[in-house]
N, C-alpha and C positions, 0 to 999 in steps of 0.2 A: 453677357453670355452665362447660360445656368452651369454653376458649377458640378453640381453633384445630377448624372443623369442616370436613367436604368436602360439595358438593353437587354434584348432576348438571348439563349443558347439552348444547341440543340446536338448532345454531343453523339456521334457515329453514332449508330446502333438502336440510339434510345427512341421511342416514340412519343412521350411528352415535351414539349417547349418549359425551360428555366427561364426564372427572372433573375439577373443578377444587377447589382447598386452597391454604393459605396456609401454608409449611414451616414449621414451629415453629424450627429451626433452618439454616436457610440465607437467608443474606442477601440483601436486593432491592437494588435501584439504588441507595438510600439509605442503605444497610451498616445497614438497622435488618430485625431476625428477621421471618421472613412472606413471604419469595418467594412470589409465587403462581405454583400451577403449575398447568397444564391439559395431561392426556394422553386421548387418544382409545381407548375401552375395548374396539373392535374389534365391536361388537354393537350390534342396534336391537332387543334387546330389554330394556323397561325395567325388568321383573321381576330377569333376569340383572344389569343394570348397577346396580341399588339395591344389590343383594346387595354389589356391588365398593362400591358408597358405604359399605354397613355394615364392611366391614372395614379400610377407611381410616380410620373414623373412630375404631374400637377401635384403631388405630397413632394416632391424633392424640390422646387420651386416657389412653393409657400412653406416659407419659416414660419409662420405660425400655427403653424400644423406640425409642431417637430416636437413636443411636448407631451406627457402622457396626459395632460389631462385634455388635448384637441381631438383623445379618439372618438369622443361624443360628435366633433364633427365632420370628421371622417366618414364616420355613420350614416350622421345626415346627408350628407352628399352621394349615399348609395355607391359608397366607391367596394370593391368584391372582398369577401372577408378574405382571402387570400391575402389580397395584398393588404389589407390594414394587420392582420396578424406581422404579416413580414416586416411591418414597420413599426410598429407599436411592440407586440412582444418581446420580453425582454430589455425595453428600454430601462428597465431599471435592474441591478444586479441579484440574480435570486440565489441563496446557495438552497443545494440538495440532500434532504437528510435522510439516506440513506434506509437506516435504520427504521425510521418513522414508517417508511414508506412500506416496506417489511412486515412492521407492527399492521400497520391498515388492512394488511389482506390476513396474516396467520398471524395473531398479539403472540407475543411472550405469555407463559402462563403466571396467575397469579396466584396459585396452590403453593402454601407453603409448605407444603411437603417435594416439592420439586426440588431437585440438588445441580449446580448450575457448576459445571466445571471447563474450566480454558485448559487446551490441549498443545501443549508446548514440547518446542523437538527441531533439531537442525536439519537439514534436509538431506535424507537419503539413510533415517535413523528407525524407517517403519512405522512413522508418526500416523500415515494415513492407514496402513494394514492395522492398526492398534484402533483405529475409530473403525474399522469395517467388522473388525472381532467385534465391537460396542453394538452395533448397530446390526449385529446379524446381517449382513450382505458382503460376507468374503465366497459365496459361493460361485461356481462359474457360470451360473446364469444370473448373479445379483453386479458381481465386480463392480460394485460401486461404494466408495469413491474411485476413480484413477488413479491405479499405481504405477511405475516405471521407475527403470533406474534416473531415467530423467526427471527436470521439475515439473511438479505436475500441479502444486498447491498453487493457484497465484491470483485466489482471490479469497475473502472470508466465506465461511460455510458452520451454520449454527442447523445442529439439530435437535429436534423436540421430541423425545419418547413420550408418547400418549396412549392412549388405550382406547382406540378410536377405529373404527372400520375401515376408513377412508385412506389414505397419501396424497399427501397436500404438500405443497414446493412453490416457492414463490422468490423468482431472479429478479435481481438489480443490476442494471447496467450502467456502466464507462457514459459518461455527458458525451454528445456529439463533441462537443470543443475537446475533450480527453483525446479521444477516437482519432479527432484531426489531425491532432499534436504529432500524435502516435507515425501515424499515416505518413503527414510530412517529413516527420525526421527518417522514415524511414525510403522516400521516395531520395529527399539529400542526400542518406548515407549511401544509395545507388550511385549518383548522380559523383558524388566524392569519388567512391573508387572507380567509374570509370575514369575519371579526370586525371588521377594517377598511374592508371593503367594496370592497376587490376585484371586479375583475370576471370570469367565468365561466372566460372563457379561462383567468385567471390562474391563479383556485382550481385548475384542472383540471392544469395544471402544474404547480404544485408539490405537488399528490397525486403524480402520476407519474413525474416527476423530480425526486430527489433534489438539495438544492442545492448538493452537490458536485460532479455530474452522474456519477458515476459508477454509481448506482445507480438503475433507469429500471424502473419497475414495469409499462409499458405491456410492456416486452419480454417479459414471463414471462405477463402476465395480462391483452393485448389489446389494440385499437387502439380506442378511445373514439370515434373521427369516424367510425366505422363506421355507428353510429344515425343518423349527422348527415348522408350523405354528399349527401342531396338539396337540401341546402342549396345556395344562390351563394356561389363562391370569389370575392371580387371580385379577385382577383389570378390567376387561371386562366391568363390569359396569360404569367404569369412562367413557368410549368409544364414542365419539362423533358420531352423525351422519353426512352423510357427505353433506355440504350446498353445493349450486351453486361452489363456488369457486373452489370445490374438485373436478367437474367432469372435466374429459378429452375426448376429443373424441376417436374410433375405435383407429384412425391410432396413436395416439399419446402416446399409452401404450404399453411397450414393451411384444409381446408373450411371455405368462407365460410359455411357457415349456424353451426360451430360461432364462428366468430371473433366474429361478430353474436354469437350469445349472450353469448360473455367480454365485450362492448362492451356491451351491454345489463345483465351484472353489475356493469362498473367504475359503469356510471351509479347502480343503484342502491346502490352505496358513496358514491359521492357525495351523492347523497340521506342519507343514513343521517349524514355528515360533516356536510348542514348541519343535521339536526335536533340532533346534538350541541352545534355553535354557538349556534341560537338559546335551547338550554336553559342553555347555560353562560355566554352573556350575562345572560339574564333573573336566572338565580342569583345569579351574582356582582355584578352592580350592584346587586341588591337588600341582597346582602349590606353592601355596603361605601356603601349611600345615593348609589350614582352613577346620573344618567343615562345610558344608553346612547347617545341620540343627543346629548347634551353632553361628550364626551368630548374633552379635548386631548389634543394629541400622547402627550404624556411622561402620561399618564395612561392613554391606549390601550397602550402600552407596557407599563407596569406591569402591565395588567388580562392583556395577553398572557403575562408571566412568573408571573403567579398560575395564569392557566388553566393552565400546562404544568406547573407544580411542585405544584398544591395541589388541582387540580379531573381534569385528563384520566388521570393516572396511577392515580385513585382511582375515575374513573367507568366504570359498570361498560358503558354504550355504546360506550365511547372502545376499551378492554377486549378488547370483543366484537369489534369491529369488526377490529381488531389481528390476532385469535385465528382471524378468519374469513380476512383476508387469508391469514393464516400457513398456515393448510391448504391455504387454494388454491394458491399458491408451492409446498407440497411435494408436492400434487396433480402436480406437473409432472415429479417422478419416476418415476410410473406409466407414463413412457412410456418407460422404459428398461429394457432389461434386467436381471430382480432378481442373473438368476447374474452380474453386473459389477459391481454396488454395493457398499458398503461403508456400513452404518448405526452411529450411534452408540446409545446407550440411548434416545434419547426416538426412536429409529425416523428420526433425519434423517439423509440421504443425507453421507458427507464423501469419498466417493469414486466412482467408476466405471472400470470397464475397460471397452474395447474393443479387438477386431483383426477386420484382414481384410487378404484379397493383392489385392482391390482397390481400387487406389487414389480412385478416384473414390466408390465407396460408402465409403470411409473419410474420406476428406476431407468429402462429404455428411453424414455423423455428427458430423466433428470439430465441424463450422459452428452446428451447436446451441447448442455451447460459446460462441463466438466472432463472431457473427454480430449485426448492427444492421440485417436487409434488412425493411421493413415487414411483407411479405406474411408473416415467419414469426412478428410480432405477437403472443404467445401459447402459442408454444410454444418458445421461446427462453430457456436459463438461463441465458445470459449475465451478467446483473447480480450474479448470486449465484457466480460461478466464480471460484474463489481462485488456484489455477494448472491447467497443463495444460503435460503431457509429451507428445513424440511421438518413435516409434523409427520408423524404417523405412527404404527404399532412394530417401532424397530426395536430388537431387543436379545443378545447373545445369544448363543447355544446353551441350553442348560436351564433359564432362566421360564419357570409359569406365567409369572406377571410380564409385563411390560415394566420397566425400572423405570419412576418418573426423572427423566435426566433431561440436564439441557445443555447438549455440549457443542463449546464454542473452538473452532479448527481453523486455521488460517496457514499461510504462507511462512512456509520452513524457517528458524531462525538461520543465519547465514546463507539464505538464499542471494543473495546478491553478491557476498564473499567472506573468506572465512577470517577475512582482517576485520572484521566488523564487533567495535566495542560495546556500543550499545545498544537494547533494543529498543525496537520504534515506538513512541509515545501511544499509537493506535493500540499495540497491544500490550503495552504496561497501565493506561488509562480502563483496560478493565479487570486488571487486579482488585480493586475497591470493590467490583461489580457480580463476580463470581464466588462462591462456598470455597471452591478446589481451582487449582492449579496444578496440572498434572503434567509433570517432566519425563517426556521419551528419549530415552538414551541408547545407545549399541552398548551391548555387554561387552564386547570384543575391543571397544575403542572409550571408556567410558570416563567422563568428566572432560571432556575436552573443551575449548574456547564457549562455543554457543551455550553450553550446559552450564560451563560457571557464569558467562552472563545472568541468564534464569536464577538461581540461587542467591547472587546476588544481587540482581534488581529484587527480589523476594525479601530478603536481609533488610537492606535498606528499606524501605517501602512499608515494615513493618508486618507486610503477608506472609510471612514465613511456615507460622503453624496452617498454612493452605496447603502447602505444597506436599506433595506426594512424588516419587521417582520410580519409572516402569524402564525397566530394563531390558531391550528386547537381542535379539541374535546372541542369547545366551549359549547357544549350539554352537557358534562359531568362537567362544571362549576356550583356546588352546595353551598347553603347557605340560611341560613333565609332571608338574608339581601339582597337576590340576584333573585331574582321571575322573573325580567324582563330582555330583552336581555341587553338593555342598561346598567346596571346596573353589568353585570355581565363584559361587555368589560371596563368598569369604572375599575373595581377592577383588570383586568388584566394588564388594561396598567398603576397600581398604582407599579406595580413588576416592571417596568423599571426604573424607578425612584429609587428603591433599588440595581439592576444591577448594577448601573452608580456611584451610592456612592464611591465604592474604589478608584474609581478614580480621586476625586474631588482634591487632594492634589499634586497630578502631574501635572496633568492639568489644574487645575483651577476651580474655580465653575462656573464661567462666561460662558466656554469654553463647559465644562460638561452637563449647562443649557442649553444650544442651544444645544447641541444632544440630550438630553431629550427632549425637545423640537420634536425634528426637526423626533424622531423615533415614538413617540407618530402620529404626524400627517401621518406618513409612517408604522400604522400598520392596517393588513386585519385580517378578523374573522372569521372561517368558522365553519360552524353546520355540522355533519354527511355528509361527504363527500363520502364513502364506494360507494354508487352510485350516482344515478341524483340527483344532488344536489339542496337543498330546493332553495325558491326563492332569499331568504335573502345572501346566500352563493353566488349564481351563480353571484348576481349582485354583490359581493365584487372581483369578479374572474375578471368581466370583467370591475370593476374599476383597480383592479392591473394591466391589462395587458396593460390597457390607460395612466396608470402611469409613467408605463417602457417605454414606445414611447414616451411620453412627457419629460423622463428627459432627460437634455443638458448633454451634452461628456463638463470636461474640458478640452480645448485648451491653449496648451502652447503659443500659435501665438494669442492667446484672453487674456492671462494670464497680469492682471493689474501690473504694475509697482509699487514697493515699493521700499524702502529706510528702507534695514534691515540691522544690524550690533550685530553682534554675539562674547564674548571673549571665544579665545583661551582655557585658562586654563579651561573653566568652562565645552569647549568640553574634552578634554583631562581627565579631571575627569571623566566626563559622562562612557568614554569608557572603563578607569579604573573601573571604583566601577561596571559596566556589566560585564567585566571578573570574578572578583573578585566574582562576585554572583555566574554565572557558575561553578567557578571552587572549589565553597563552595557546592553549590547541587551536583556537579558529584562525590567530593569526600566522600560525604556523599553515597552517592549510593553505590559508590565501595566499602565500608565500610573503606576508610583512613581518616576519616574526620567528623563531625558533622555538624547538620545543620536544623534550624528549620523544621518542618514539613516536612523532609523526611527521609523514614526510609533507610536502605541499600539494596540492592537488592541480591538474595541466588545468589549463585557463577555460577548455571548452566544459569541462567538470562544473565548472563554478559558473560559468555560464549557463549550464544545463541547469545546477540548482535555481538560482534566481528566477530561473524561465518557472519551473515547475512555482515558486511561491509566489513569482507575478501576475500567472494566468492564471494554474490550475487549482490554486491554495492548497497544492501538498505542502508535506511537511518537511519532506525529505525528498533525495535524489539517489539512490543507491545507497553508499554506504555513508555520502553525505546527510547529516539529521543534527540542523543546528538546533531543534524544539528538542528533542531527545536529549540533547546535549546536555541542553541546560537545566533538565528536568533531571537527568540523572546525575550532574556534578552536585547542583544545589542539594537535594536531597541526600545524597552521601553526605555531606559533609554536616549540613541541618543533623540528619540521623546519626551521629557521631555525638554531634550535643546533646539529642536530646537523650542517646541511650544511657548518657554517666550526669545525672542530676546531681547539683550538688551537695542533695539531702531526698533521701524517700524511704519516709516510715509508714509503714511495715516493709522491711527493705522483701522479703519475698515477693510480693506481688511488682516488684519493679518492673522487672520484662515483658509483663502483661498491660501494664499501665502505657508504657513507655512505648509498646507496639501498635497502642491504639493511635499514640499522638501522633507518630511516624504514616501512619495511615490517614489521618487528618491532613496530615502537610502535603503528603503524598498527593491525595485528592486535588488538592487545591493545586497546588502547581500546576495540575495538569489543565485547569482554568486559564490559569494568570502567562503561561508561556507561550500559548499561541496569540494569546490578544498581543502582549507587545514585543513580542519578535516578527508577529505576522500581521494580523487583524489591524494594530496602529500603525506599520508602517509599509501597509500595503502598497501607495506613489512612490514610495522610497525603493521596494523591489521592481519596480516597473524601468525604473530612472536606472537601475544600477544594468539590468537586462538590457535595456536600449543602447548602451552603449557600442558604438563598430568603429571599425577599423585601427588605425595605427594607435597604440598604448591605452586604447578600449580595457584588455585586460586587466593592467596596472589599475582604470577609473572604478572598474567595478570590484576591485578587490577591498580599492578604500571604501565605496560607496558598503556594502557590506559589515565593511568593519566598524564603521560610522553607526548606521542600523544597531548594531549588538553594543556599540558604546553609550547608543543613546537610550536603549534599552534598561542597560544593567551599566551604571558607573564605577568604575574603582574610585575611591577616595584618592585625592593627591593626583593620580596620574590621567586622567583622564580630561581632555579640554575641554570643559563644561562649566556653565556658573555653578555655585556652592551648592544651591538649592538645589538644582534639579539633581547632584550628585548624593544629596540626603533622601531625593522622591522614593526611589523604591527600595533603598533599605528602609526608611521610616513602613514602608507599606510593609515588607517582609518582618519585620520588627514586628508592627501590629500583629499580622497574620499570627504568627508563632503564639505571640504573646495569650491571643485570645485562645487560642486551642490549647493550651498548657491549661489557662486558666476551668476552662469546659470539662478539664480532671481534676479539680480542683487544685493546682498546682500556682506556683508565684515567679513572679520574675524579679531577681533583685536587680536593683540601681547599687551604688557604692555607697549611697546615703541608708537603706534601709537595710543590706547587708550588714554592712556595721554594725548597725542598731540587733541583729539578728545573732552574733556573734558575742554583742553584750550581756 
């Protein structure tokens, strides 16, 4: 009997026939053979699409056709490119680089007079009103980017100031597998709280938003209170009127008779969600001799990680439902220009172009991308956009030229929460890459958790002399003591000087003094920035921007000569007591271990991570970021060695010498930590996610732990033969070693120290 067969689907509504199969050789979520796959055959006739059934299944019947190199006979068999695409494509794993893709339609520029700054800021500190001052579009026919008090940042966004006619933009988008991820956990977390009995409201939000918030199904596929609207708000009177910012033009709101319909489809998705619940209660209680309405807590619990691991991934409703969303999301590409797109093999969009010389029809385009406004409910693929570039002649108030800038804007720091120690290796991996680094702060609230992160991953890291600090909601800076403008930036820039305290012990106070210093004289102030900015603001805009052109690039070909010498042991230590931190925080996490100020994280947390580096090759899962982790303990502690040499003549030029090596190590790490926390032990993520049911938890916490032990060893404590416990400090050794040496610098042993001291 053929094991692996294809059949047709053809869900309500739709007019083409799917093919769906189960890959004989390409792995599911569970790294076990059987992906299924579902591709749409382009036709609603079923005579035509049986025919495509028949010849998928003579490919699922001969194994020797399972192979990339049998598409040649595939071919010859004249079997329809549909289906050889659906079986061939992808057979081997491709990553997506983003970035690249970006480059191919609008390049980075290659004028060295261009000045390239990253735009850092915690969320809800006017990070993005501070890029729209930049970019000249805070007015209310530009508002663009998207401001609100909500998050609104939640994907990368690099703009190119150019002196060029046109507006040019060019989006990347979330992988279909991202997309799906998204989709199902959020169809489960429906499916959970009805199971517990939730109530309506609730179910209906967590279908719709996802619970990292960053991914909101209502914005691509409609506003659900649309059906409801003749309800009573009992709250009606809190109800804002609507300011400037809220209107939209004609063309920009979607027809309400179509919006009611997508609102009238979310509903019956949700129908559709609770028939799945009641069928997967009835089942599994049955199965396992539970009452349904007898259930306690930690038994509700359990029945919840069986439905997701063992009932919804298998049922073919749950499936369906998935499969129907997933069209109507890419349904939403149909409204773009095909000559702009860029498709992958299964036909999903991972790019788009756009231009135009006018600005306001461009910026109208851009907001599709970018946009949280209700009314476009529906036709919004904001949740799904991975980055977006923009070229064109954007450029302040105030300003004749266009400023050559390239600024890089991303997703708030503590946007996920404000317990978050690190930042994410994505945006510390381009510190090496950028002139500036530019820190948005609130004047009113200023220095707080996210902004000493910034300073000092800057510190360490050796980018310090990048950084610049703009301080905005200086108008909301209140006090008795505080009347005059001056007076108010006195007391702001007295919070940096408290910043910089923790760090005096590592680095020095000497060391520490001169960046106080040095960021005091490198901070901006700005009053009510929302629109045309007072006088006092506009002139500190167009000091920053004279500031950024005026600073010097360090040159390694300019780089002064020292006479540094470094021992041995004292690196070797460094990198030990870094592991050793690590592998104290993560076991604390996992809950195998304790460790100050961190508590352990619930089990579906760790779960959730693993999933994200088994499938999606993130990095991180919220505020969990073990690459981060290890990027920023090691580095501290490396930059601690390397700032106090234990000889450097001409002792002046130290901090400059010293800041280039930290910059050197810095780089690199950001190499060497994803290869072997992730890239090498990609089966070992996969293994540790697979695990369900009963003490599941406890396998993947060791499985985990295991991964980072075999990663990074501690000497002594770690079960490993001797060798492999020498492999990567010998590597980290080397590393260091050669980048000391590239300043002309030495590393002693205890034999040639000595000999040094003679």
């Amino acid at each position: 009997m053929q094991k692996y067969k294809a059949s047709l689907s053809r869900s309500n509504g739709r007019e083409f026939w799917s093919i769906i199969f189960r890959h004989p050789v390409r792995l599911d979520g569970k790294g076990k053979y059987g992906l299924r796959i579902r591709r749409g055959l382009g036709t609603s006739n079923k005579e035509v699409a049986e025919n495509f059934v028949q010849q998928m299944n003579e490919i699922l019947a001969d194994e020797t056709l399972w192979t990339p190199a049998a598409r040649n006979q595939a071919l010859a068999r004249n079997y329809n490119d549909i289906i050889i695409r659906a079986f061939y494509d992808d057979l081997e794993e491709q990553q997506i680089n983003f970035r690249i893709l970006r480059n191919n339609r609008i390049p980075l520029p290659l004028d060295k007079q261009y000045r390239s700054m990253l735009i850092l800021g915690a969320t809800g500190v006017g990070k993005t009103t501070f890029l729209r001052q930049l970019m000249g579009t805070y007015s209310k026919s530009d508002r663009f980017p998207t401001t609100s008090a909500g998050r609104t940042t939640t994907c990368d966004m690099e703009v190119i100031c150019a002196e060029q006619e046109e507006f040019e933009g060019v989006v990347t988008f979330l992988t279909r597998i991202e997309v799906r991820t998204y989709v199902e956990e959020c169809v489960q977390a429906a499916v959970h709280a009805k199971l517990i009995g939730a109530s309506e409201e609730d179910i209906i939000q967590k279908f719709i938003l996802h619970k990292d918030q960053r991914f909101r199904l209502n914005y691509v596929l409609g506003d659900l209170s649309l059906i409801s609207e003749s309800q009573n708000d009992e709250f009606d009177f809190f109800d804002d009127e609507l300011d400037d910012e809220d209107l939209l033009e004609e063309d920009e709101i979607e027809e309400i008779d179509l919006r009611i319909e997508m609102s009238g489809k979310l509903s019956v998705y949700l129908s559709r969600i609770n028939d799945i619940s009641v069928e997967a209660v009835n089942s599994l209680t049955q199965s396992f001799e539970l009452e349904k309405d007898e259930l306690s807590i930690g038994d509700k619990q359990a029945l919840r990680e069986l439905i997701v691991e063992e009932y919804l991934e298998q049922n073919t409703e749950f499936l369906e439902v998935v499969d129907d969303l997933m069209d109507d999301i890419q349904n939403r590409f149909s409204h773009l220009e095909v000559s702009g797109l860029t498709k992958d093999s299964t036909d999903w969009a991972i790019s788009y172009y756009f231009n135009n010389r006018n600005k306001k029809e461009f910026l109208k385009r851009m907001r599709l991308f970018s946009s949280n406004h209700k009314d476009q409910w529906g036709r919004l693929l904001t949740p799904i956009v991975e980055g977006l570039r923009l070229k064109g002649p954007f450029k302040p108030d105030g300003y004749d030229e266009v400023p050559k800038l390239i600024l890089y804007d991303g997703e708030g720091i503590g946007h996920s929460s404000d317990s978050e120690t690190t930042l994410p290796d994505k945006v510390t991996d381009l510190f090496g890459q950028v002139q500036t680094i530019l820190l948005v702060d609130k004047g009113d609230q200023p220095m707080v958790g996210p902004s000493r992160m910034v300073i000092k991953s800057a510190v360490i890291s050796g980018h310090i002399r990048k950084l610049i600090l703009c301080f905005t909601h200086m108008d909301a800076v209140k006090g008795d003591s505080m009347k005059r403008g001056v007076e108010k930036v006195n007391h702001v820039k007295a919070s940096i000087s408290t910043a910089l305290n923790s760090l005096n012990d590592g680095y020095g106070r000497s060391y520490i003094a001169s960046v106080e210093q040095l960021l005091k004289e490198r901070s901006y102030f700005f009053f009510k920035m929302q629109t045309k900015m007072v006088q006092a603001s506009s002139s500190q805009l167009m000091d920053l921007i004279n500031h950024i052109f005026n600073m010097k690039d360090s040159d390694d070909d300019q780089m002064p000569k020292a006479e540094l010498q470094y021992h041995f042991l004292n690196l070797s230590m460094s990198i030990q007591n870094a592991i050793k931190e690590f592998h104290e925080k993560w076991d604390a996490i996992l809950g195998l271990g304790r460790s100050n100020g961190v508590k352990p994280e619930h089990w579906t947390r760790v779960r959730a991570l693993s999933k994200r580096l088994a499938l999606l090759n993130h990095h991180s899962y919220d505020t969990l970021k073990p690459i981060s982790d290890f990027i920023d303990l090691l580095q501290d502690h490396l930059a601690q060695f390397i700032t106090k040499p234990k000889k450097c003549e001409p002792e002046d030029i130290k901090d400059i010498v010293t800041e280039k090596i930290r910059q050197d190590v810095y780089s690199q790490l950001h190499q060497i930590a994803p290869k072997i926390l992730l890239a090498d032990k990609k089966q070992h993520w996969k293994a540790a996610y697979n695990y369900t049911g009963r003490g599941s938890a406890t396998l993947r916490a060791k499985d985990i732990q295991e991964i980072y032990q075999d990663a990074a060893p501690i000497f002594g404590e770690t079960p490993r033969e001797a060798l492999d416990e020498f492999k990567f400090q010998e590597m980290m050794n080397g590393l260091v070693e050669e980048i000391i040496q590239k300043y002309d610098g030495e590393l002693l042993t205890f034999r040639n120290a000595n000999n040094n001291s003679d």
